[in-house]
C-alpha positions, -999 to +999 in steps of 0.1 A: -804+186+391-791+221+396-753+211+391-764+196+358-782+222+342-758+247+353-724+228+338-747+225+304-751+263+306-711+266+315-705+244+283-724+272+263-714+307+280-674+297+280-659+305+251-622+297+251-601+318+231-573+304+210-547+327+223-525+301+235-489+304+219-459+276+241-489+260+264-524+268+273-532+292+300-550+278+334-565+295+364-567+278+398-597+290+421-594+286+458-621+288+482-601+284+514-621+276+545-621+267+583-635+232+576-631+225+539-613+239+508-628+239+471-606+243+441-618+246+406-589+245+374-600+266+345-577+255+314-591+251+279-602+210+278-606+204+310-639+207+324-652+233+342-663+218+376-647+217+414-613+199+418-618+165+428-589+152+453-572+124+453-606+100+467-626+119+440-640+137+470-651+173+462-644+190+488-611+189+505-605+193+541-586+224+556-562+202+573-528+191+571-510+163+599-482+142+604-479+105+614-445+103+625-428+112+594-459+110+567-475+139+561-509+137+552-536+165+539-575+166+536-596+138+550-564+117+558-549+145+583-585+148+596-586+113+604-556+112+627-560+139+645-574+117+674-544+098+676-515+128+671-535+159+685-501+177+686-495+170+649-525+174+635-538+215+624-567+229+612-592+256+612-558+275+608-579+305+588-589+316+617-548+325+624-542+344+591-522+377+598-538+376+631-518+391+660-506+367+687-526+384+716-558+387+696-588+373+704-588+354+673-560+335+688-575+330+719-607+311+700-586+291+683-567+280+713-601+268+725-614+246+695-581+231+685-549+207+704-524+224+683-491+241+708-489+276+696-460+299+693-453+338+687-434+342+655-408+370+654-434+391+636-457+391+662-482+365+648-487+329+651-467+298+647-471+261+653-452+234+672-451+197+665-443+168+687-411+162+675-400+204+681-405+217+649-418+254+641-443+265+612-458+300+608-495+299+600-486+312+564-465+279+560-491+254+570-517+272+550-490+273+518-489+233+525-527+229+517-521+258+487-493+235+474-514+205+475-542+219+457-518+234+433-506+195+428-543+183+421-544+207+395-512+205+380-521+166+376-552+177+361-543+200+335-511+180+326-488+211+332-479+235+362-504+263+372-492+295+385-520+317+386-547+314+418-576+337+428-587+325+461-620+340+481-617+359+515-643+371+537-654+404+530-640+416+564-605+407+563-580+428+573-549+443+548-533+424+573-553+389+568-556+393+530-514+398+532-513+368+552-531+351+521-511+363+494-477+353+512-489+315+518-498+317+484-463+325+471-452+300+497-467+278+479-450+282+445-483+300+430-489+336+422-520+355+434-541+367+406-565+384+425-588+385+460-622+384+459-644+382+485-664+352+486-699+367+489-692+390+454-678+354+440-712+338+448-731+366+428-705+358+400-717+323+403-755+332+404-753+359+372-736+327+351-771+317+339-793+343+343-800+375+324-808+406+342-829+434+316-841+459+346-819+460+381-825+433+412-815+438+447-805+404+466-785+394+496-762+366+496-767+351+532-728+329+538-728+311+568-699+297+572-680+278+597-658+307+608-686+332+607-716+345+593-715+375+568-742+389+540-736+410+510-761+433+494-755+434+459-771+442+430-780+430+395-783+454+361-776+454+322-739+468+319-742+494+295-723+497+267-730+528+248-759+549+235-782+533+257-773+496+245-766+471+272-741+442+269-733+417+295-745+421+336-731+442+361-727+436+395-722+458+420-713+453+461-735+479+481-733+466+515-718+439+539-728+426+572-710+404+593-702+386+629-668+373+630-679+352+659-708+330+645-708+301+627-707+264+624-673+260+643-692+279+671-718+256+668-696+228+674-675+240+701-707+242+718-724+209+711-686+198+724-690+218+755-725+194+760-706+165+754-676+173+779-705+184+807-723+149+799-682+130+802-672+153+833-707+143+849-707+108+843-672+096+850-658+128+873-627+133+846-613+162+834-612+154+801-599+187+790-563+178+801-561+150+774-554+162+740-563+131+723-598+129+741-606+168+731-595+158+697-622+129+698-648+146+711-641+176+685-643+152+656-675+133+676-694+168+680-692+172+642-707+145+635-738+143+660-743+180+646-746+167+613-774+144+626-794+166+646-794+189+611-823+162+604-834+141+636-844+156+669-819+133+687-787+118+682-768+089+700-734+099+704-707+071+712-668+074+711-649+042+722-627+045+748-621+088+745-599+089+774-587+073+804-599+037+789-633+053+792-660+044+767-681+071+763-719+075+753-744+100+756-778+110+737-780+149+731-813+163+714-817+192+691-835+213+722-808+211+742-785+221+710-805+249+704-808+259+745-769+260+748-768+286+713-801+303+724-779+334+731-767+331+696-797+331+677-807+363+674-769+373+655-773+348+630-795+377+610-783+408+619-756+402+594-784+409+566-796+438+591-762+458+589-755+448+553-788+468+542-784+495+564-747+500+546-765+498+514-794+518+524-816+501+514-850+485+529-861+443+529-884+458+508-863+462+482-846+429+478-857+403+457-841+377+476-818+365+500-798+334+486-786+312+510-751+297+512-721+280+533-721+251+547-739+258+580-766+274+564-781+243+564-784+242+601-821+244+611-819+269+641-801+296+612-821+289+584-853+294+613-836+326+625-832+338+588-867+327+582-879+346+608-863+379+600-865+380+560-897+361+554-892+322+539-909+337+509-874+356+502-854+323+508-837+315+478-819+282+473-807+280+437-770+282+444-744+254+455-738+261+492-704+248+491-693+255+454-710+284+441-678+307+452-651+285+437-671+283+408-680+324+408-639+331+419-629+305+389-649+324+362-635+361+373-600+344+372-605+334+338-617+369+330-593+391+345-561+362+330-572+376+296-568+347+281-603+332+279-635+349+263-660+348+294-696+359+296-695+399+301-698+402+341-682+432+358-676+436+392-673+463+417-666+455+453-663+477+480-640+480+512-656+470+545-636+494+569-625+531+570-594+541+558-579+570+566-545+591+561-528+604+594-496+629+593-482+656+620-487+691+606-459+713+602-447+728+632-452+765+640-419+764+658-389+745+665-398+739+697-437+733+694-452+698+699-466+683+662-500+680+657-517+650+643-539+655+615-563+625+603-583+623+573-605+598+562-593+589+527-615+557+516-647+554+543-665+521+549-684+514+513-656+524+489-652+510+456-622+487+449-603+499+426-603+540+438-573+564+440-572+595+456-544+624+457-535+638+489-519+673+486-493+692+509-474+724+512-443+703+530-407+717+525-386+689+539-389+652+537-421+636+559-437+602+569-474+592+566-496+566+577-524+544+570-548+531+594-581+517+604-602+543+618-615+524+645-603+490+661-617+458+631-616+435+655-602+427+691-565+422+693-559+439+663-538+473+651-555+496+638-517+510+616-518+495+588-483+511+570-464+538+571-447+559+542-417+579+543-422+605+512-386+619+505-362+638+483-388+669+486-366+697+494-344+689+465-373+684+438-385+719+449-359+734+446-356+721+410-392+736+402-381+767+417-355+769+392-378+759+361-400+791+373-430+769+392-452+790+415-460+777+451-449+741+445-467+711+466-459+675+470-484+651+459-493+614+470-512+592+455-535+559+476-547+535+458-575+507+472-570+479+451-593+456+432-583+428+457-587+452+480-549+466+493-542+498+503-508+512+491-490+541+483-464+535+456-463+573+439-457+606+453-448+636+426-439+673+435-455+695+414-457+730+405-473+751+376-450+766+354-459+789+331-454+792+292-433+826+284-441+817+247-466+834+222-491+800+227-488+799+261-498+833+270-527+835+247-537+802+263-535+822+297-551+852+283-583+830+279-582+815+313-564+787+308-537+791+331-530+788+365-561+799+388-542+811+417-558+792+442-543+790+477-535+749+484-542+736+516-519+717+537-537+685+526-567+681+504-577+648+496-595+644+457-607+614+441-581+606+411-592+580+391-613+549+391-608+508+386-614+514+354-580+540+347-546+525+357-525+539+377-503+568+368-462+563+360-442+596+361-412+599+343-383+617+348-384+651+326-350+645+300-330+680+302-346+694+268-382+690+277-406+714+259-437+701+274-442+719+304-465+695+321-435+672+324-411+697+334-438+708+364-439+671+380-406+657+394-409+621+409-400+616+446-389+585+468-414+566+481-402+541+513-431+517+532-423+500+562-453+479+579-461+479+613-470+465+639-486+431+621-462+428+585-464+409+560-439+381+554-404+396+537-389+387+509-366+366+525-390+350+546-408+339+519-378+322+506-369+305+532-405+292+540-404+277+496-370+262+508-389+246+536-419+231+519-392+223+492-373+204+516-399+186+526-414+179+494-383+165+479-378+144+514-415+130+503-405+123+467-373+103+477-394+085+501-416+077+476-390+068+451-375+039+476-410+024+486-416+027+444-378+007+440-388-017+474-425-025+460-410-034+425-383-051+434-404-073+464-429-079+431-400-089+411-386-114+435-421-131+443-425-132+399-391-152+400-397-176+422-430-184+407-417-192+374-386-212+392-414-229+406-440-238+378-436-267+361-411-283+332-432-273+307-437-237+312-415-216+283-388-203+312-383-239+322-375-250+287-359-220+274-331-223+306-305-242+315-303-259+347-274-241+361-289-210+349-320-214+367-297-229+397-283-198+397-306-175+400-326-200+424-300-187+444-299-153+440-334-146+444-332-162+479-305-141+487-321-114+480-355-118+497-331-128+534-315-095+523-348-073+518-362-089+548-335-079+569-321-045+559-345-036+533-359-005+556-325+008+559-317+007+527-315+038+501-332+038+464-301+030+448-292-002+465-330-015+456-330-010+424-290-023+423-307-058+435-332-054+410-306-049+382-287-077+391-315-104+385-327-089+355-294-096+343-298-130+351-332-134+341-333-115+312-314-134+288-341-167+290-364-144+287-357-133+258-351-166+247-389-178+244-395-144+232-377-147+205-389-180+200-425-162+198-414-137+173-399-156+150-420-169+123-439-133+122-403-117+115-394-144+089-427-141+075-423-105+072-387-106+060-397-132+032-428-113+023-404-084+013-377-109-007-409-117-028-424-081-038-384-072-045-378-100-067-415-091-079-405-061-089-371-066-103-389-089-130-420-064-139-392-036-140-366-052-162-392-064-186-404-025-188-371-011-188-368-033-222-398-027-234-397+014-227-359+011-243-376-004-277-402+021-276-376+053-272-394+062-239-374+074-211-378+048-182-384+054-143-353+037-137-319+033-146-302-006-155-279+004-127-305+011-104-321-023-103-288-040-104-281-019-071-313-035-056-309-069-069-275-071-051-294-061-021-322-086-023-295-110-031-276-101+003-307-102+022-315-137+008-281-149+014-279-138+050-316-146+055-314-187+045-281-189+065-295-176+099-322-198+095-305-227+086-284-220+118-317-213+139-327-248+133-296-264+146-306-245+180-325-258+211-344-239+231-319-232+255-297-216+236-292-179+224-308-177+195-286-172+166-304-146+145-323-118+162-358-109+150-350-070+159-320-080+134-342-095+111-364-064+106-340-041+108-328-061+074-365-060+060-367-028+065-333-019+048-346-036+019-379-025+023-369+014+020-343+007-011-373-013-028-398+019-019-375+048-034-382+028-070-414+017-067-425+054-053-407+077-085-429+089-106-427+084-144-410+107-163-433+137-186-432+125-220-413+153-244-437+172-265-435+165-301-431+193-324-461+202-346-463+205-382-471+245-379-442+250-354-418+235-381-436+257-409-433+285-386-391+275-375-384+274-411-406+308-422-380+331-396-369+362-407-391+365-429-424+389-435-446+362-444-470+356-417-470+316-406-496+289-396-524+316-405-544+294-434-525+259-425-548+233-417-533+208-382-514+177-393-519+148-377-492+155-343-522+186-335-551+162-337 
C-alpha cells in the first residue's frame, strides 16, 4: 500500500526537464550491501522504481561465483555456493579498502569459504579453484558491471553516471575502494552518499515540513548497525520565504560489529554445536558443509523472525551425513544475549553527537533488512519507546530510492523536488607537519592540528597558513585509530616550488610572504588537497592605492603564525582556481598569489592507480567478451540444432504438405542427406567446434533448402502481386482516357492543361511495357509446376507496379495551373489614358470582366 501511494506521488513530484540534446540523460543508484544490492535507473520514460534483475526479483544478491567456466551473479552465484565453496564470494563489502591484517579481514575469514590473498597494496584479494587472483575492487566491479547491464537494458542505451550509498563510517580509504570498483566497472561515480542521509531523501519525497522535525533513521543492516540524527525544515529562500525542505545530518551512531550477518554466524555456530554433538565431526574442515550450513542458518533465521521454533534439515551437509536439528528463538536470542544491549546504543551516540535529547525527536524510522528481527526491533523498543517507532519507509528500498533522486539532482539534468542536503564527516581529521627547525642539527617537531573534527559539514574548505622558506610535506590523518587494523595516514602532500615563488613576491615588493594550502572535505566525503598558493601583500604605490591605505584599507600588519587554520568557504562556493599572473598585470591581487606544486602520494592503504584500474577494465573485459563468444556459439549451436530438427520434419511430413510438392525428389534426396550428416557431425564434435563453423553448417542447408522454399512462397504471393500489378494497369489506362479527353477539351477551351501530349504518351508507353511484360510472365507461369523456379518473381512484379505506380502519381499529383487574370475594362482605359493629365477610372462604371 505504501509502495503504491508513494510511486503516484513520484509520478507527480518528478518533473523531467527537456534538456536532452544526442540522448537522454540517466542516473544509476546503487545501494551496495553485504547480503543484497538494490539499483534504481532514473532516465526520462522509464519508471522510477528499483531495478528488477533478470528473474524480475528486486533485490539482487551481493554475490558473484563460477561453475567451472560460467560465471554467474545474484541468486544464481548464491545458489552454488554449496557445491563450489572456493568459487563462490560474497559479503565482500566487508573487504572494501580494508587492510589485509585488519580485523575486518579476520571476520570475514570466519563467515565466508572464500581463500584470501594480500594484494601488493596491502589489501585483499581472492583466489579461485582453478588459481586465479581478484582484488576485492574487481569482484565488487563485477556485480557494478552487472547492474550497469540491467540498466543499460533498461533504458535502451549505456549509463555512465552511478551514485551508490555507503555507510556513514567508512573510511577515505573504503569510500576510495568504492569509487575504483566503480570505474572498474566501466561507470563513473557521481557522487557518495551515505545511506542513512539517502533514506531521509527518501522519506522528505512526500512530505512537507513547515516548522523543523528531529528524527533518527535506525539502519540495521547485515554488516552493522548505524543511526543518523537528522533533521527536517523549510529551505529558505529569501526574505523569509521558504521553498523546498532542507535536510540536515547532525549526528551518527554506529557499531561496525552488529548486524544480521552476526546474527547468522551465530545461529551457525548453534547449528555446528548441534552437528559436532551429534555425529562427533569437525565439520569446520569441509568447505562445502560450512557453505551449507551458512546458506541453512539464513534461512531458519528468517523463520524464527515469526515462529518460536524452526526445524532445520540440510541433506547430506558433509561426510554423507544428513543433518537435522530444531533450534528455538530462546536459544537464538541466549547465544546474542551479549549483543543485545548494542543494538541501541547506535541511536544513543548518534544524539549525543547531535546534542540533542530523545525528547526531541519525533521519531526513529526503522530500516535495513534486519531490523525486522524481533530481538532488535525489542531492544529498540525498549530504549526509544514503541510510540517513537516509525515504519513508513521501505526497509530495503528507501535508500536506492533517496540515492536515485539526489543523483538526478545533482546530474542537472532533471527538475527534482527542492531537497538539499548537508552531511557531515563521522571522524576527525586533522593536518600534521614537522615545524621548522631551530637548527641544523635539532630534531623536528611534529605539530598536529585538527582541521575538520568529528561533525563537519561536507562540502568545507579550510586554509592552512605557514611562514615556510623551502619546499615541505604534509599529512592527513585520522585522529585516533576508526577501526582495528586500520591506518590512521590517510595521504601525504609534498607542497613545492616555495623558495622560488617567494622570491618572485619579493621582487614584486610583497611584505612577509606565506604559503597557503587549501583542504577541502568533499560532498561525498574525500579529503584532498589539490591547491597551495604563496602569497604576499603588495602594496599600491599609485595615487588609488594609497588613499585606499590611508583609510585603513591596506595591509594590517599582523604577525602570521606558523600555521593558522580558517574556514574558507562552504559546499555552497566552489573551489578556488589560481592563475598564473601574465607579465603586465595591473591587478595586484593577482600579482600577490603565485601558484605552487602540489604532489599526493597515499599511504599506507592506496587507492587503486591509474594503471591498475586499467588493467582490472581489461580483465573484466576479457572476461566479458569470453562470455559473449560463448554465448554467440551456444546462440549458432541452439539455431542450427533447431534448424536441423525443422528439416527433417518437413522431409518427413507427408506428400501433400507444400515442401513436398514444391521439391524435387533428388532435391529433397539431397538434403535428406545432408541434414543427417550434419546432425552425426554436431553430435560428435559440436562442443569443439567455434561459431563460425556452426553457422557454416547452417549456411549450407539454407542453401539447399531455401530455394523450395521459396518456391511455395511464391506460389502464396502470387495472385496478391498480380492483383496488385493489374489493379495499377487499370487506374493508368483510367487515367490516360479521362486525361486525353481533358487535354482536348482544355485545348478547345484555350485553358492551359496539367499535362503536356508528351507527357501522357511517356506514360502510355510505360503502361504499355508493363502490360507486355506482365501477360508474358504469366503466360509463362502457367506452363510451370510446382517444382520448378518460378518464372516471374512477385518482388519483380512490384518492383514493376511500383515503377508504374510512381510515373502514374507525378501526373495525377500536379496541381492545375492559375488561370491568367483577364484585363479589365478600367485597366485598358487607364493603359491607353498614359502620359496624360487626365485622371482614369475615377467616374467609369465596371464592365462586365469586374463583375
Amino acid at each position: 500500500m505504501h509502495q503504491l501511494s508513494f510511486r503516484r506521488v513520484i509520478s507527480l513530484v518528478i518533473l523531467f526537464a527537456a534538456l536532452f540534446e544526442s540522448s537522454f540523460a540517466a542516473v544509476l543508484a546503487i545501494d551496495y550491501g553485504s547480503d543484497w544490492i538494490k539499483a534504481s535507473l532514473m532516465k526520462p520514460g522509464v519508471p522510477f522504481d528499483v531495478l528488477l534483475n533478470k528473474d524480475s526479483k528486486r533485490k539482487i544478491q551481493s554475490s558473484v561465483a563460477w561453475k567451472k567456466d560460467d560465471r554467474l551473479f545474484s541468486t544464481d552465484a548464491a545458489n552454488i555456493a554449496s557445491r563450489f565453496p572456493s568459487d563462490s564470494f560474497s559479503s565482500l563489502k566487508y573487504l572494501q579498502g580494508a587492510p589485509y591484517d585488519s580485523d575486518v579481514v579476520s571476520y570475514f575469514t570466519s563467515i565466508s569459504t572464500a581463500e584470501i590473498l594480500k594484494s601488493s597494496r596491502g589489501t585483499v584479494a581472492l583466489k579461485q579453484s582453478d588459481g586465479t587472483e581478484w582484488n576485492s575492487e574487481e569482484l565488487i566491479a563485477m556485480q557494478f558491471a552487472y547492474i550497469k547491464s540491467l540498466a543499460d537494458d533498461l533504458g535502451g542505451e549505456p549509463v555512465t553516471d552511478v551514485i551508490v550509498t555507503v555507510p556513514p563510517y567508512y573510511t577515505q580509504f573504503e569510500r576510495d575502494a568504492v569509487a575504483d570498483a566503480v570505474e572498474v566497472a566501466g561507470l563513473r561515480t557521481l557522487a557518495l552518499i551515505n545511506d542513512g542521509t539517502a533514506v531521509a531523501i527518501n522519506y522528505a519525497m512526500t512530505r512537507t515540513f513547515t516548522v523543523p522535525e528531529y528524527h533518527v533513521i535506525y539502519d540495521a543492516g547485515a554488516s552493522s548497525t548505524r543511526a543518523t540524527v537528522v533533521s527536517f525544515a523549510p529551505a529558505e529562500e529569501g526574505k523569509g520565504k521558504s521553498s523546498g525542505t532542507q535536510i540536515s545530518v547532525l549526528g551518527v551512531g554506529y557499531d561496525r560489529a552488529t548486524g544480521g550477518t552476526e546474527l547468522d554466524r551465530r545461529l551457525r555456530e548453534i547449528l555446528i554445536d548441534n552437528f559436532t554433538s551429534k555425529h562427533k565431526r569437525d565439520i569446520r574442515k569441509d568447505k562445502r558443509g560450512m557453505a551449507k550450513l551458512w546458506k541453512e542458518a539464513g534461512r531458519v533465521k528468517a523463520i524464527l523472525s515469526a515462529n518460536s521454533d524452526a526445524m532445520s534439515t540440510v541433506e547430506s551437509v558433509a561426510f554423507d551425513i544428513d543433518f537435522k536439528a530444531k533450534v528455538t528463538r530462546a536459544e537464538f536470542e541466549r547465544a546474542c544475549l551479549d549483543l543485545q544491549g548494542r543494538f541501541a546504543r547506535p541511536i544513543d551516540d548518534a544524539l549525543a553527537r547531535a546534542r540533542l535529547t530523545l525528547s526531541d525527536i519525533t521519531s526513529v524510522i526503522l530500516t535495513g533488512g534486519a531490523s525486522r528481527t524481533p530481538m532488535i526491533q525489542t531492544a529498540v523498543k525498549a530504549a526509544v519507546g514503541e510510540e517513537r517507532i516509525a515504519l513508513n519507509v521501505n526497509a530495503d528500498e528507501a535508500a536506492v530510492l533517496g540515492a536515485a533522486l539526489h543523483g538526478a539532482a545533482l546530474s542537472r539534468q532533471f527538475k527534482t523536488k527542492d531537497i538539499r542536503v548537508s552531511d557531515i564527516i563521522a571522524h576527525d581529521v586533522q593536518a600534521s607537519y614537522f615545524a621548522t627547525a631551530p637548527t641544523p642539527s635539532a630534531k623536528p617537531r611534529t605539530i598536529s592540528t585538527l582541521i575538520f573534527p568529528e561533525g563537519t559539514k561536507h562540502g568545507t574548505r579550510k586554509t592552512l597558513t605557514f611562514k615556510r622558506k623551502e619546499d615541505f610535506a604534509l599529512w592527513l590523518d585520522y585522529k585516533n585509530i576508526v577501526f582495528p587494523g586500520f591506518p590512521k595516514e590517510i595521504l601525504e602532500v609534498q607542497i613545492s616550488g616555495v623558495a622560488e615563488a617567494l622570491g618572485n613576491l619579493t621582487e614584486r615588493g610583497a611584505v612577509d610572504p606565506v604559503i597557503k594550502a587549501t583542504v577541502t572535505l568533499s560532498e561525498s566525503g574525500f579529503v584532498s588537497i589539490k591547491e597551495a598558493v604563496a602569497f604576499g601583500e603588495i602594496k599600491d604605490e599609485s595615487l588609488t592605492g594609497r588613499l585606499k591605505n590611508l583609510f585603513g584599507g591596506g595591509s594590517t600588519g599582523e604577525q602570521v603564525p606558523e600555521s593558522v587554520p580558517s574556514a574558507e568557504g562552504s559546499a555552497a562556493e566552489p573551489a578556488s582556481t589560481v592563475k598564473p599572473p601574465s607579465k603586465d598585470a595591473k591587478d595586484f591581487k593577482d600579482r600577490s598569489t603565485i601558484p605552487l606544486t602540489v604532489s599526493t602520494s597515499f599511504a599506507p592503504v592506496p587507492p587503486m592507480t591509474v594503471a591498475e584500474k586499467k588493467a582490472g577494465r581489461e580483465k573484466l573485459r576479457a572476461i566479458d567478451n569470453k562470455e559473449a563468444a560463448k554465448v554467440r556459439k551456444e546462440e549458432a549451436r541452439n539455431t542450427l540444432e533447431g534448424y536441423l530438427y525443422r528439416l527433417r520434419d518437413l522431409l518427413d511430413d507427408g506428400p501433400e504438405t507444400p515442401f513436398k510438392k514444391c521439391s524435387k525428389a533428388s532435391e529433397r534426396e539431397v538434403l535428406s542427406k545432408e541434414v543427417k550428416n550434419t546432425i552425426s557431425w554436431l553430435h560428435d564434435e559440436g562442443e569443439q567446434a567455434d561459431t563460425a563453423q556452426l553457422w557454416g553448417k547452417r549456411t549450407m542447408l539454407e542453401l539447399l533448402e531455401k530455394p523450395i522454399t521459396h518456391r511455395y512462397k511464391e506460389i502464396e504471393a502470387f495472385p496478391q502481386a498480380l492483383n496488385t500489378s493489374q489493379m495499377w494497369n487499370w487506374s493508368t489506362r483510367l487515367f490516360l482516357t479521362e486525361a486525353r479527353d481533358n487535354l482536348t477539351a482544355e485545348a478547345k477551351a484555350g485553358v492551359q492543361s496539367r499535362w503536356t501530349k508528351e507527357e501522357l504518351d511517356a506514360l502510355e508507353v510505360t503502361l504499355k511495357e508493363h502490360e507486355v511484360w506482365l501477360n508474358d510472365g504469366v503466360e509463362k507461369q502457367k506452363k510451370m509446376k510446382m517444382n520448378d523456379d518460378p518464372a516471374i518473381t512477385t518482388a519483380e512484379m512490384k518492383t514493376r507496379a511500383k515503377a508504374l505506380e510512381q510515373h502514374l502519381q507525378r501526373l495525377v499529383k500536379r496541381k492545375a495551373p492559375k488561370p491568367k487574370k483577364a484585363k479589365t475594362t478600367a485597366e485598358t482605359n487607364g493603359s491607353s489614358n498614359a502620359g496624360t493629365d487626365e485622371p482614369t477610372g475615377s467616374n467609369k462604371q465596371p464592365g462586365h470582366d469586374e463583375l
